[in-house]
Structures are given as structure tokens and as C-alpha cells.
C-alpha positions as CSV (number, residue, x, y, z in Angstrom):
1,X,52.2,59.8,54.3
2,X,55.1,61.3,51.9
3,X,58.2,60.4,51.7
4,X,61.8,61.0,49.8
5,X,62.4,64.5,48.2
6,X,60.5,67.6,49.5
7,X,57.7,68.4,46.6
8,X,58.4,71.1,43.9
9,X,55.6,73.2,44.8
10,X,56.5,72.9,48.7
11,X,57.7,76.6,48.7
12,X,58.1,79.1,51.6
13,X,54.5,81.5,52.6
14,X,53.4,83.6,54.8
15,X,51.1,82.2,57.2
16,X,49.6,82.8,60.3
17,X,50.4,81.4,63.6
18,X,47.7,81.3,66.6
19,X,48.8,81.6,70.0
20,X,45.6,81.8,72.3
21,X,42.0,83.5,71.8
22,X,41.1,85.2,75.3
23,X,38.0,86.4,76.0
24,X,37.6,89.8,77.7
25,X,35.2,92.4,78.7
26,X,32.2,91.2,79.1
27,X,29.2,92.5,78.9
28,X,27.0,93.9,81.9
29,X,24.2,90.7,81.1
30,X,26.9,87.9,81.3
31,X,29.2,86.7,84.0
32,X,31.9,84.2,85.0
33,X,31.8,81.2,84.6
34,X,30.8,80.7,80.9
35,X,30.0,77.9,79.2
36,X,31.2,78.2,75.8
37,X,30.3,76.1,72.8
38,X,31.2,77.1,68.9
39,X,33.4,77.9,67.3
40,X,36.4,79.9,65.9
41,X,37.5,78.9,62.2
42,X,39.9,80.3,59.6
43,X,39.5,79.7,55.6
44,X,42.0,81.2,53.6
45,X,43.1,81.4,49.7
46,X,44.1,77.5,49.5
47,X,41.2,76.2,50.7
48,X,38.3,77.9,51.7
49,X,36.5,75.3,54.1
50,X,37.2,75.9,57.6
51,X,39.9,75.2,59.2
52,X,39.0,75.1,63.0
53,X,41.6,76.5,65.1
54,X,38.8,76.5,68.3
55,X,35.2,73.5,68.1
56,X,33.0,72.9,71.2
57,X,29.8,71.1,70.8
58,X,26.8,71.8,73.4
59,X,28.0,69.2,74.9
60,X,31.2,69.2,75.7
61,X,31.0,72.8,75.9
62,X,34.6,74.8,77.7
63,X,34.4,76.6,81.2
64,X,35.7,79.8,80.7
65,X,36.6,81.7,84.0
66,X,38.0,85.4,84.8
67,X,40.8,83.8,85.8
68,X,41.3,81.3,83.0
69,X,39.6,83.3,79.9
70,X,41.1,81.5,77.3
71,X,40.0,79.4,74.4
72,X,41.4,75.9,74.3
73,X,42.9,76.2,70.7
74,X,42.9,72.4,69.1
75,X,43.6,73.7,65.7
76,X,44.0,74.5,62.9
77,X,44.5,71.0,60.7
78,X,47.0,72.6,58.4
79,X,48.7,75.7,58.4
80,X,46.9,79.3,58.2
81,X,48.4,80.8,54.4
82,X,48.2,84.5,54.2
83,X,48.8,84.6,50.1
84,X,45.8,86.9,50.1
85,X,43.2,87.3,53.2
86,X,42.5,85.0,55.9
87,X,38.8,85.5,57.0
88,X,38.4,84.5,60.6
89,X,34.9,82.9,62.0
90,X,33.5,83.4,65.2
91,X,30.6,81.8,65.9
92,X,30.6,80.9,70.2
93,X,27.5,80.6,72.3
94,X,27.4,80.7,76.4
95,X,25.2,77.1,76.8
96,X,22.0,77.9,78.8
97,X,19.5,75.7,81.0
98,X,18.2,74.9,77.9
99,X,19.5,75.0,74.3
100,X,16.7,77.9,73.8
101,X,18.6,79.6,76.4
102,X,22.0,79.5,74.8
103,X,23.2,83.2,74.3
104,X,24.9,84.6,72.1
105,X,28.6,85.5,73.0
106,X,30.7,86.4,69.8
107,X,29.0,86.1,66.2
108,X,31.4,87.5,63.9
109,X,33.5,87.8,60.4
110,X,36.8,89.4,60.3
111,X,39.4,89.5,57.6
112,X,43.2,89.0,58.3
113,X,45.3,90.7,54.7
114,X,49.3,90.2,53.9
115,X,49.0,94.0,54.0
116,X,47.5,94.6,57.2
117,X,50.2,95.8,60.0
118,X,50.6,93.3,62.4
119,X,53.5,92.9,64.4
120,X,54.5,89.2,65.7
121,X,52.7,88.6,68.4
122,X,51.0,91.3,69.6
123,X,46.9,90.7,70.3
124,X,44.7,91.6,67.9
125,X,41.7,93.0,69.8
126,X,38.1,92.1,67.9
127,X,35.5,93.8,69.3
128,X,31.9,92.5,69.7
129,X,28.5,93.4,71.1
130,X,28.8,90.9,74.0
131,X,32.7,90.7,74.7
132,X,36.1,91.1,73.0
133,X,38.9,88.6,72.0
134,X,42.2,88.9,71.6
135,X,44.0,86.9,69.5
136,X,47.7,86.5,70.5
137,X,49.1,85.6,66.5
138,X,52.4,86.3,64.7
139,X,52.9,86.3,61.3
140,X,55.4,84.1,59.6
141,X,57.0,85.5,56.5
142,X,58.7,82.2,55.2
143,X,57.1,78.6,56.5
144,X,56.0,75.5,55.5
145,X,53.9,73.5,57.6
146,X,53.4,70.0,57.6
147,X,50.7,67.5,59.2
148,X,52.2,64.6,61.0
149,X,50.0,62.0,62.7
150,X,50.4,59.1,64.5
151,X,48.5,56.4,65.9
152,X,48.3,53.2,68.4
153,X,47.4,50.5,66.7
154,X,47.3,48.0,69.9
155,X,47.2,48.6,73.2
156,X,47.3,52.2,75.1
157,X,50.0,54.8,75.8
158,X,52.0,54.5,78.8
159,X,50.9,57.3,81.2
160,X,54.5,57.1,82.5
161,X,56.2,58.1,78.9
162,X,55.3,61.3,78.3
163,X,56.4,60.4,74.2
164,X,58.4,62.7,71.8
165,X,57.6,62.9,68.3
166,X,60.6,63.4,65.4
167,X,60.5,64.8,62.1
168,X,63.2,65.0,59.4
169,X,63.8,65.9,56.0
170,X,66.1,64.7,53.3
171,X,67.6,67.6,53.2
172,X,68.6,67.9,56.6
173,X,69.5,64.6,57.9
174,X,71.4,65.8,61.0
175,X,68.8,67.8,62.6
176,X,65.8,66.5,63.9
177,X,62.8,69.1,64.5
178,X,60.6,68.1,67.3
């Protein structure tokens, strides 16, 4: 955990900012409800491992319905930089019977550029053999993200205090961003 001054090479990019990851229009040999495991993963410029903005395992796969198509978005770790291109990875199965059953639902590459006209957001629509997503994102010309994690060290959380979470900086020591 830092603390004191904000870092010299903390400086204002342009990043990416994921809202939600629908799935749409299936095709004729699936139907609702799906069982979805996979995942959805972004690697930019900074690091190119992936950063995991959607992760089911087999088994804990996520229901998908028509009426609740969305992917449950648990990521990403660290802020999405769009210094040069972000390439988003879709790899997201429908779980079978059987894990030799498992179908394919999206299996796809797809590259996000600083250049590329997107307006804050509206849905990106991705087609793919077996469905589409749409990816509600914006773009944000001047951020800087930061990870902030916390932990119980004894005990549990109360279920009655729903908790609230404060950040500061040095710089700003009368506003408090939550």
C-alpha cells in the first residue's frame, strides 16, 4: 500500500471503462438459459497479461437468461490504458451434460485503438458465429486508476452495515472519493 505524495510517473491516460457485456442474438442451435463459463480479458500496452474483466470456471459457471443477458463483470484488476490498442479476449463456453458437451458460444480477438471512434458509452456490438455482445464502455480521456483493497482480519462483516470505503489524496484533503 502507498502512501504520501502521488508518484511522478502517476500521470493522466486514456483508458477504458467497462459497463456491462450482454449477450444477444443467438443462434438458431442455442437457447435460454445458458450456462456460461470463460472468459472475457483485456491486455493492453502496460501489461500484456490478461486482465479479466469477466472469469467463470465449469463450475461455477453464470446463468444467463433472455431476460437477464448480461455478463457479471468482476473486473478488471487495474485500470484498462488505451496508450496504444487494447486487445479484448473472448473465450465463453455454454457448459453441457458433459464437459465434451460444452459448446462453443463466443471465441474471439478484437482490438480496441485510441483512434478508433467511440463515443462514451454507446455499445460496441461484436459479432460472432454463435451470438453477439455488446459491450456498453466509454472512454476516459484523462484518469488514473488506483487498486484499493481491504480485508477482515478477525471475525465477519456485519450483514447489517452495508460498509463504505474512503479514499484520499494529499492533494485533496477535503474531498473524499468513494
Amino acid at each position: 500500500c502507498a502512501t504520501g505524495t502521488i508518484p511522478p510517473d502517476a500521470l493522466p491516460e486514456c483508458s477504458l471503462q467497462f459497463f456491462s457485456i450482454k449477450v444477444t442474438d443467438l443462434s438458431y442451435s442455442l437457447s435460454w438459459p445458458l450456462q456460461v463459463h470463460g472468459f472475457v480479458a483485456a491486455r493492453d500496452s502496460v501489461d500484456h497479461k490478461r486482465n479479466y474483466l469477466f472469469r467463470c470456471t465449469r463450475d461455477s459457471c453464470q446463468t444467463l437468461t433472455k431476460k437477464d443477458p448480461f455478463l457479471r463483470i468482476t473486473g478488471p484488476s487495474r485500470a484498462v490504458l488505451l496508450i496504444d490498442k487494447v486487445v479484448v479476449e473472448v473465450q465463453l463456453k455454454v457448459k453441457g451434460d458433459k464437459e465434451s458437451e460444452d459448446e462453443v458460444l463466443a471465441f474471439k480477438c478484437f482490438e480496441f485503438q485510441q483512434s478508433c471512434p467511440l463515443k462514451d458509452g454507446i455499445p460496441t456490438r461484436i459479432p460472432g458465429q454463435r451470438c453477439k455482445l455488446e459491450c456498453a464502455l466509454a472512454v476516459l480521456p484523462k484518469s488514473i486508476g488506483a487498486t484499493v483493497g481491504f480485508r477482515i482480519v478477525d471475525g465477519s462483516w456485519p450483514d447489517q452495515c452495508p460498509g463504505l470505503i474512503v479514499c484520499k489524496t494529499d492533494n485533496a484533503k477535503e474531498e473524499e472519493v468513494v
